[in-house]
Backbone as numpy.savetxt, mean C-alpha at the origin, in Angstrom:
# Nx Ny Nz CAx CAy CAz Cx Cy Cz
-29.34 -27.80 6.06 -28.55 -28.19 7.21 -27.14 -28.64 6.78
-26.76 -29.70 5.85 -26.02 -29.83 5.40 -24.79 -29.05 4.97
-25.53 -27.69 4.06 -25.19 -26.22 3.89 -24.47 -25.60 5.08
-24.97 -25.83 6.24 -24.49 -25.00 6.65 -23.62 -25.79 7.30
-23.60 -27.57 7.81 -22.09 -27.65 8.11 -21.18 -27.91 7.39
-21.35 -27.41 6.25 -20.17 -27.52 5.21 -19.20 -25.77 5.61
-20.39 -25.17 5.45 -19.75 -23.66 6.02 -19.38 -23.84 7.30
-19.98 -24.54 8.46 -18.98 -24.21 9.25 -17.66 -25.05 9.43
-17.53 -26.04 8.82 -16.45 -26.48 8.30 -15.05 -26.17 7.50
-15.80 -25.21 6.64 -14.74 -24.34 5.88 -14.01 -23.13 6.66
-14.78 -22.57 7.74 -14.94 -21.50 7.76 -13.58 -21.39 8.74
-13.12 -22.02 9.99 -11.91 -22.74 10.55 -10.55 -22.51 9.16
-10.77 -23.66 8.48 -9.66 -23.43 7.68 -9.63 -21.94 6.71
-10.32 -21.13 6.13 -10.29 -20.74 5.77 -9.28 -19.40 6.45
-9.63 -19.24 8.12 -8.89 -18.06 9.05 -7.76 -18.87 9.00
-7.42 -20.08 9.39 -5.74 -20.92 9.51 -4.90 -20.24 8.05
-5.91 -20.92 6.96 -4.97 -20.01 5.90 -4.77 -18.89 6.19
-5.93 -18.09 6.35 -4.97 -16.53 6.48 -4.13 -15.98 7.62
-4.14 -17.23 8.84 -2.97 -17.07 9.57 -1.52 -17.59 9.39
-1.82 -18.42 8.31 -0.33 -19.22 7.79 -0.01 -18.66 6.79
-0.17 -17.23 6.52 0.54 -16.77 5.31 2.11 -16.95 5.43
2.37 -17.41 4.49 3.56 -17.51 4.28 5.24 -16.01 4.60
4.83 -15.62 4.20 5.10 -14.16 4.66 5.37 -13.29 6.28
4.14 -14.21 6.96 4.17 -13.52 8.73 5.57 -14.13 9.25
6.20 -13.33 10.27 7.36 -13.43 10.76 8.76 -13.87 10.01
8.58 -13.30 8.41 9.59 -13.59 8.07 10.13 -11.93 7.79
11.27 -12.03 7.17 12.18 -10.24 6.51 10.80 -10.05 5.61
10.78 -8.90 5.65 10.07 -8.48 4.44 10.75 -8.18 3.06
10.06 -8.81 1.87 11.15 -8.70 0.13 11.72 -7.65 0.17
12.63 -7.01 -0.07 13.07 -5.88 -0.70 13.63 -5.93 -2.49
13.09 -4.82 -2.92 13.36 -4.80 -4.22 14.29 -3.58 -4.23
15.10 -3.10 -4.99 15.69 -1.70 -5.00 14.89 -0.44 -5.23
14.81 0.45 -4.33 13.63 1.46 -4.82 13.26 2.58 -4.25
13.11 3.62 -4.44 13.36 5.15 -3.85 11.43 5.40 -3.78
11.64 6.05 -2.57 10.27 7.30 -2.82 10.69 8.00 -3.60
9.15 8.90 -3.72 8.67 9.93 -4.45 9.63 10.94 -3.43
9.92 11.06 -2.45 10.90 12.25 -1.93 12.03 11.55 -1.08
12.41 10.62 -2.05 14.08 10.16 -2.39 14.95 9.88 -1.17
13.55 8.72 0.05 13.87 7.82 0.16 14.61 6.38 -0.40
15.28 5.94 0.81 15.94 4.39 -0.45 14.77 3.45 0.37
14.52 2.36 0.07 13.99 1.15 0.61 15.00 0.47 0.15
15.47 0.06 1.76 16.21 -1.21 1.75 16.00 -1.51 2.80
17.04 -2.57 3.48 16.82 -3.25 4.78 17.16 -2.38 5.96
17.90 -0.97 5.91 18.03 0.15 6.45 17.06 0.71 7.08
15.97 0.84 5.77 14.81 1.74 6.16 14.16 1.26 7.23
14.02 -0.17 7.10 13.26 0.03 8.49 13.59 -0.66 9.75
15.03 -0.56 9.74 15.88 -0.90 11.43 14.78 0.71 12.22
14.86 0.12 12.86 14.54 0.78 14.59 13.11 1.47 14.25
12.37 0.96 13.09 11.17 1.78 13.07 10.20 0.58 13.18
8.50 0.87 13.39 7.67 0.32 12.80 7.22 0.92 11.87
6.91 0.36 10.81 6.81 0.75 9.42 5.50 -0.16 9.33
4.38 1.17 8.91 2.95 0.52 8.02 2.80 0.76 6.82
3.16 -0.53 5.73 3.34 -0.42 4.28 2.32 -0.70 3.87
0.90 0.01 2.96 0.32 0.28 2.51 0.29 -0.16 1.17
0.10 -1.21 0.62 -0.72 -1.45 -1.49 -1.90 -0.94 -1.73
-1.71 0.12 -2.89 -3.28 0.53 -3.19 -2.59 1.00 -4.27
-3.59 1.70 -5.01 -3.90 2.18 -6.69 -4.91 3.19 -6.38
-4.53 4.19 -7.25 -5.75 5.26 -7.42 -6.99 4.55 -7.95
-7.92 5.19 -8.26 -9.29 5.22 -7.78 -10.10 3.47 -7.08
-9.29 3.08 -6.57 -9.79 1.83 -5.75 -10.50 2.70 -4.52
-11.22 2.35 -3.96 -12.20 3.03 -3.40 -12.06 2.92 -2.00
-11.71 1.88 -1.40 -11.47 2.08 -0.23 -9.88 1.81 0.42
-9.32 2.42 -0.66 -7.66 2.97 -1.09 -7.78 4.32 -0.65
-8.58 4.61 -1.58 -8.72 6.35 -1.26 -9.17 6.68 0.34
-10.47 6.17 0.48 -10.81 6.07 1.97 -9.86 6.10 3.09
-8.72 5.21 2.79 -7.51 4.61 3.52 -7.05 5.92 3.80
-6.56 6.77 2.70 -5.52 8.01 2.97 -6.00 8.83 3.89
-6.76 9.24 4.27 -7.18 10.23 5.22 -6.88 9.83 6.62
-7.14 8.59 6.75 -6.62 7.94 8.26 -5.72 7.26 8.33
-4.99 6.83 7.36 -3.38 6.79 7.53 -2.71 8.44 7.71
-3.36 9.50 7.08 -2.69 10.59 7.33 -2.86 11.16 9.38
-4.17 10.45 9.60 -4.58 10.52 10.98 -3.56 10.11 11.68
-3.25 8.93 11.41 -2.23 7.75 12.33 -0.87 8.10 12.41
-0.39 9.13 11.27 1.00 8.89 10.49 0.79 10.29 11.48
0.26 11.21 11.84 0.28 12.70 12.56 0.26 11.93 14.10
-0.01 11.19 14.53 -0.59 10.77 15.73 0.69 9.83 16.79
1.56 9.13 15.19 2.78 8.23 15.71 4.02 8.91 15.04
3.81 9.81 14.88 5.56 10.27 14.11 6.34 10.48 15.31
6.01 11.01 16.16 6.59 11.07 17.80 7.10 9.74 18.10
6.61 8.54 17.33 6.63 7.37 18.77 7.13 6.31 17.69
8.49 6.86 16.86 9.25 6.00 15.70 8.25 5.07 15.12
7.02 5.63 14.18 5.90 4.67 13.38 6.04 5.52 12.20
6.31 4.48 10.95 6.58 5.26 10.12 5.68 4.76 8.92
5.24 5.61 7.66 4.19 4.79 7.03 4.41 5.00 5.22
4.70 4.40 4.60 4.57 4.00 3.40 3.41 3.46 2.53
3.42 4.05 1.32 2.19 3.62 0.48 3.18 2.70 -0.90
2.83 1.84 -1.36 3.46 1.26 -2.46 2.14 1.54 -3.02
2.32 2.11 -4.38 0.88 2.23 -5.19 1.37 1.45 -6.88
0.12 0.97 -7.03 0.55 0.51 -8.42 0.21 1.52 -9.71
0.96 2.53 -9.49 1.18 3.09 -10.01 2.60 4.25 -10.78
2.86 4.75 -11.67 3.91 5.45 -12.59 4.35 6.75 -11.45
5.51 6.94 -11.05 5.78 8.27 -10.63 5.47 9.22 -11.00
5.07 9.62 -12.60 4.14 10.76 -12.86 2.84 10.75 -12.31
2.20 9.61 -12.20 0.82 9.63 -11.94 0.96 10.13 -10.05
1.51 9.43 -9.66 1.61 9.79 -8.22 1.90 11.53 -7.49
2.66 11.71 -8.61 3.14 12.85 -8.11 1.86 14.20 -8.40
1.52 13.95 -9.71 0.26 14.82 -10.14 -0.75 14.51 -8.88
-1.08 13.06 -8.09 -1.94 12.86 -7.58 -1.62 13.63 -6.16
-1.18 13.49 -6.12 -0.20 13.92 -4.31 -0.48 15.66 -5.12
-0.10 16.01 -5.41 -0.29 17.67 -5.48 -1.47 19.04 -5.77
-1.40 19.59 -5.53 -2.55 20.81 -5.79 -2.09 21.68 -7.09
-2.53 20.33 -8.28 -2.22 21.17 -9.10 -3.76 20.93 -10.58
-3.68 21.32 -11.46 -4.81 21.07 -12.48 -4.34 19.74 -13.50
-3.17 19.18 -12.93 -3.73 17.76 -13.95 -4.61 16.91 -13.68
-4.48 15.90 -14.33 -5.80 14.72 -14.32 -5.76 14.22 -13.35
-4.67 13.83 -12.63 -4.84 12.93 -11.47 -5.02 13.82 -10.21
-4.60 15.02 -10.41 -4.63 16.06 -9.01 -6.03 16.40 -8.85
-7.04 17.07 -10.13 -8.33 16.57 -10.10 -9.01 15.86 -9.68
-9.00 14.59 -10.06 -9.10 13.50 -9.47 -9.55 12.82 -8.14
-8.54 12.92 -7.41 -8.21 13.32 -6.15 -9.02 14.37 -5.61
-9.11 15.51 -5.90 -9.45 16.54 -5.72 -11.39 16.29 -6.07
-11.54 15.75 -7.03 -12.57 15.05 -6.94 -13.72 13.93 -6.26
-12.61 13.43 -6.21 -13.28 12.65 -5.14 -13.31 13.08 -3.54
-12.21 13.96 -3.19 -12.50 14.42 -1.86 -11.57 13.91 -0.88
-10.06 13.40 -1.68 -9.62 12.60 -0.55 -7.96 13.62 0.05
-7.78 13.61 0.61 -6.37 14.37 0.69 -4.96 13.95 0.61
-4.18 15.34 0.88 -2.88 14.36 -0.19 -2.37 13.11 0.92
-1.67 12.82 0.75 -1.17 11.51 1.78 0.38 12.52 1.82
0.36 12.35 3.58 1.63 12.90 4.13 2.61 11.90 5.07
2.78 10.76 3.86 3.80 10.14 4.14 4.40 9.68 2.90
5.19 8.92 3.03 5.83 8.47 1.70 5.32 7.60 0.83
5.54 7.49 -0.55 4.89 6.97 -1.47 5.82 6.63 -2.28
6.05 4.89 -2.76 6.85 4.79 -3.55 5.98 3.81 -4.77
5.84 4.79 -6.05 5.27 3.85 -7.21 5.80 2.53 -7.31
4.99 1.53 -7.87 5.83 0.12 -8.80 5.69 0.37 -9.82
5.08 1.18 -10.56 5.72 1.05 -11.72 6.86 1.63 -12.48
7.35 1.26 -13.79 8.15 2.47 -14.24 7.68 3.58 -14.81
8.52 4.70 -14.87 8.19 6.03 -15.72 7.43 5.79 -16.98
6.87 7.06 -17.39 6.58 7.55 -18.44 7.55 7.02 -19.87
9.02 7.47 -19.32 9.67 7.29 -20.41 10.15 6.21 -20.56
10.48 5.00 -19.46 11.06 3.96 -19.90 9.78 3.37 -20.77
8.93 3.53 -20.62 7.70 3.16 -21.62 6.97 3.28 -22.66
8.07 4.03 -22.82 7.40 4.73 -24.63 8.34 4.11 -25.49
7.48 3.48 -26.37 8.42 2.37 -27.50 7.92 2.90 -28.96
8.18 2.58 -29.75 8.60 3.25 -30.86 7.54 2.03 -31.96
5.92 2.49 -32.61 5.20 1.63 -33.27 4.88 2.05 -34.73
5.76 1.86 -35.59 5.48 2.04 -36.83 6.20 3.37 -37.54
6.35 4.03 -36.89 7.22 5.55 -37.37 7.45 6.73 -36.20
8.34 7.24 -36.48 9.25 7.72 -34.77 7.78 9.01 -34.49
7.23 9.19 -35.22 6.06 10.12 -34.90 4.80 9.56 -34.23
4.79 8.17 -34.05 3.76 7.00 -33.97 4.34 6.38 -32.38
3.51 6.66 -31.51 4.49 6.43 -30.13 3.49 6.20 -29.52
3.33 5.12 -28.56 2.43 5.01 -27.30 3.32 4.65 -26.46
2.18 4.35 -24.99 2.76 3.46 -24.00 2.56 2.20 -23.54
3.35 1.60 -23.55 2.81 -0.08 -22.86 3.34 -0.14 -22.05
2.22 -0.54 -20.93 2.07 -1.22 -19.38 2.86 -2.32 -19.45
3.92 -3.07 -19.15 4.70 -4.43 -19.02 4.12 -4.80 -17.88
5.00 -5.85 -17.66 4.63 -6.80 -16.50 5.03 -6.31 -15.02
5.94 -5.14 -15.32 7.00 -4.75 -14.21 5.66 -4.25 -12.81
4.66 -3.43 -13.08 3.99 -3.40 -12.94 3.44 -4.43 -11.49
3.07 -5.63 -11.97 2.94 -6.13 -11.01 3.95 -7.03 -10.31
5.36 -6.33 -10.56 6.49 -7.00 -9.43 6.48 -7.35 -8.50
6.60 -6.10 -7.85 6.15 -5.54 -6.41 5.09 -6.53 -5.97
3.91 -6.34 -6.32 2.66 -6.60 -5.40 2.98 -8.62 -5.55
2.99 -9.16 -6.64 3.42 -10.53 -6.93 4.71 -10.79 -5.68
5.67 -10.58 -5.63 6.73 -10.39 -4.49 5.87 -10.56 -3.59
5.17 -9.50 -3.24 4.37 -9.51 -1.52 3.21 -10.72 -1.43
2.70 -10.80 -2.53 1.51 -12.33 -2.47 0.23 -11.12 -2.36
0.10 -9.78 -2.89 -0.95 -9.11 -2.84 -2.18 -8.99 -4.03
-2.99 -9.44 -3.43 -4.18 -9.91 -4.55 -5.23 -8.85 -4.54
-5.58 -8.38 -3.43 -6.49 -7.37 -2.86 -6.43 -5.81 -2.52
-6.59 -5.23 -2.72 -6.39 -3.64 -2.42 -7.16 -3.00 -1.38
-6.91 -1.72 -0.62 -5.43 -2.25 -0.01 -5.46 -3.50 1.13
-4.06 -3.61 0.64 -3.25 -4.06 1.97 -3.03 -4.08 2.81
-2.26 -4.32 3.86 -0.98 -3.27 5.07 -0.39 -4.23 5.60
1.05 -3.91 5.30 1.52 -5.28 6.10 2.23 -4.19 7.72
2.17 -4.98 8.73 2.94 -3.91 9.68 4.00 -4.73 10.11
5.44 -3.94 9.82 6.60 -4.57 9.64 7.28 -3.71 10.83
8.16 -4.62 11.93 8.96 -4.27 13.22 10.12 -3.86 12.64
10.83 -3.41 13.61 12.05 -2.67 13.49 13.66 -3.44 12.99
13.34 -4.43 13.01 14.19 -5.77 12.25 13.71 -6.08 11.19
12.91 -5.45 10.42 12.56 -5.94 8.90 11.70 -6.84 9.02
10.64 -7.41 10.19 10.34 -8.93 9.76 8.53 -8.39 9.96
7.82 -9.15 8.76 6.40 -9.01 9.15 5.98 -9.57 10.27
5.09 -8.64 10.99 4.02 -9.57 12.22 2.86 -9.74 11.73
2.77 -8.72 11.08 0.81 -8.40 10.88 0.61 -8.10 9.38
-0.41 -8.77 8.79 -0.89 -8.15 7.25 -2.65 -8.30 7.57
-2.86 -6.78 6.99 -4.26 -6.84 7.03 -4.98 -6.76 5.62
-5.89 -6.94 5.70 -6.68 -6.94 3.85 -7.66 -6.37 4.07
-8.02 -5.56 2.83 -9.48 -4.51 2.98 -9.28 -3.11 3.52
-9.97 -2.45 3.51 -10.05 -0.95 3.69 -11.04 -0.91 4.29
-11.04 0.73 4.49 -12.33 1.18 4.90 -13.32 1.45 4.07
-14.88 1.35 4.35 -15.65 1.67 2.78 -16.20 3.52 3.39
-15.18 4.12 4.37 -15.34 5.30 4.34 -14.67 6.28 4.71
-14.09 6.98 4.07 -13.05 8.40 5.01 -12.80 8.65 6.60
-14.24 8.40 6.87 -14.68 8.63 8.22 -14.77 7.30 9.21
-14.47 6.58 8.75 -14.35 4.77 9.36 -13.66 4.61 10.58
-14.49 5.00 11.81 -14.01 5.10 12.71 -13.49 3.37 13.38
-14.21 2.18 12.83 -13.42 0.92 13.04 -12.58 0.57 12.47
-12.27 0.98 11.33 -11.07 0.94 10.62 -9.58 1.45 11.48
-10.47 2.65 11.50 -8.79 3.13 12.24 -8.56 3.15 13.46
-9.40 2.21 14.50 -9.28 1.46 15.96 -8.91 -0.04 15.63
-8.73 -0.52 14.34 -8.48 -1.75 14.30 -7.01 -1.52 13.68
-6.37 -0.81 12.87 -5.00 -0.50 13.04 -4.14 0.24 13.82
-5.23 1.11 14.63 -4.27 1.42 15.88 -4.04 0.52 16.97
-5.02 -0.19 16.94 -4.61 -1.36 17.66 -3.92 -2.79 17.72
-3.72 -2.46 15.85 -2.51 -3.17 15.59 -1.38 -3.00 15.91
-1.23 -1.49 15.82 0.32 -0.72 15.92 0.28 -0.75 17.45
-0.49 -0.13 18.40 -0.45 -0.38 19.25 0.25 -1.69 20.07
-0.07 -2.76 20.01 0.37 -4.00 19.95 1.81 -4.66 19.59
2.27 -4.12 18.81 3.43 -4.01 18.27 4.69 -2.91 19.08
3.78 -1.86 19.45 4.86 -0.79 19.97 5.06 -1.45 21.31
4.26 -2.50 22.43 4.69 -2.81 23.48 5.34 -4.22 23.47
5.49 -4.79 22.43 6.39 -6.23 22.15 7.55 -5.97 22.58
């Protein structure tokens, strides 16, 4: 008994925190930073749009899940100025192999698991291939190291969980951040609970 009014005790504060994120109704960070098809992100990008910005990483699982019905949503609102972004924590090589129909590892991958390409924009956090290759013991002797840069981006946003979505108005400022995914491609509450986010937003 005790047990459980301790839980229902917690359970109050626990939703207040996640309604007092720090973050709701303020600008959203901007860092300097281009898509994969050479978009800019800045405070530009998203005057007069709603913009659903997306954190995920390849093979997170209900990341992948995510893409298929963000590709649903992103076909469904391109008419009605909704625009949708993926920040992935991941290298522009990796993204780009992943996004394409081609035989590398990550297009495989993808292709493996069953998920499709994402037909909106995608801008990596991390850096390239090459800013990352450092020089260990003799110029023939080369790897790569992961830095910290890596988790800029997501540290900036306060993102702990994969994915994300924050849904950001046409003045730059967050209203809405959601956490969790779908645990399926086919997640038909998933994608009635962000259309009815966006929804919500388009009649403010």
């Amino acid at each position: 008994m005790k047990k459980m009014l301790l839980l229902a005790a917690l359970v109050p504060a626990l939703f207040s925190a996640y309604a007092q994120n720090p973050l709701i109704n303020k600008p959203i960070p901007l860092l300097p930073a281009k898509t994969l098809d050479g978009k800019t992100i800045d405070g530009q990008y998203y005057k007069g749009h709603l913009t659903v910005v997306s954190f995920m990483y390849i093979g997170c699982p209900p990341c992948m899940n995510e893409i298929g019905i963000l590709n649903r949503l992103n076909e469904e609102y391109k008419a009605k100025n909704v625009q949708f972004l993926c920040v992935a924590r991941q290298m522009p090589e990796q993204m780009m192999q992943f996004n394409e129909d081609s035989s590398s590892l990550f297009g495989k991958l993808r292709k493996a698991l069953g998920v499709p390409r994402m037909n909106y924009s995608i801008q990596p956090a991390c850096a390239s291939v090459e800013s990352k290759m450092v020089k260990s013991g003799s110029d023939s002797d080369q790897h790569i190291t992961l830095t910290s840069e890596c988790n800029t981006i997501t540290d900036l946003y306060g993102v702990s969980s994969f994915p994300t979505a924050f849904f950001v108005d046409g003045q730059g400022i967050i209203r809405k951040i959601n956490r969790g995914g779908p645990p399926s491609q086919h997640d038909e509450a998933f994608y009635e609970e962000m259309k009815a986010s966006i929804d919500s937003m388009l009649v403010e």
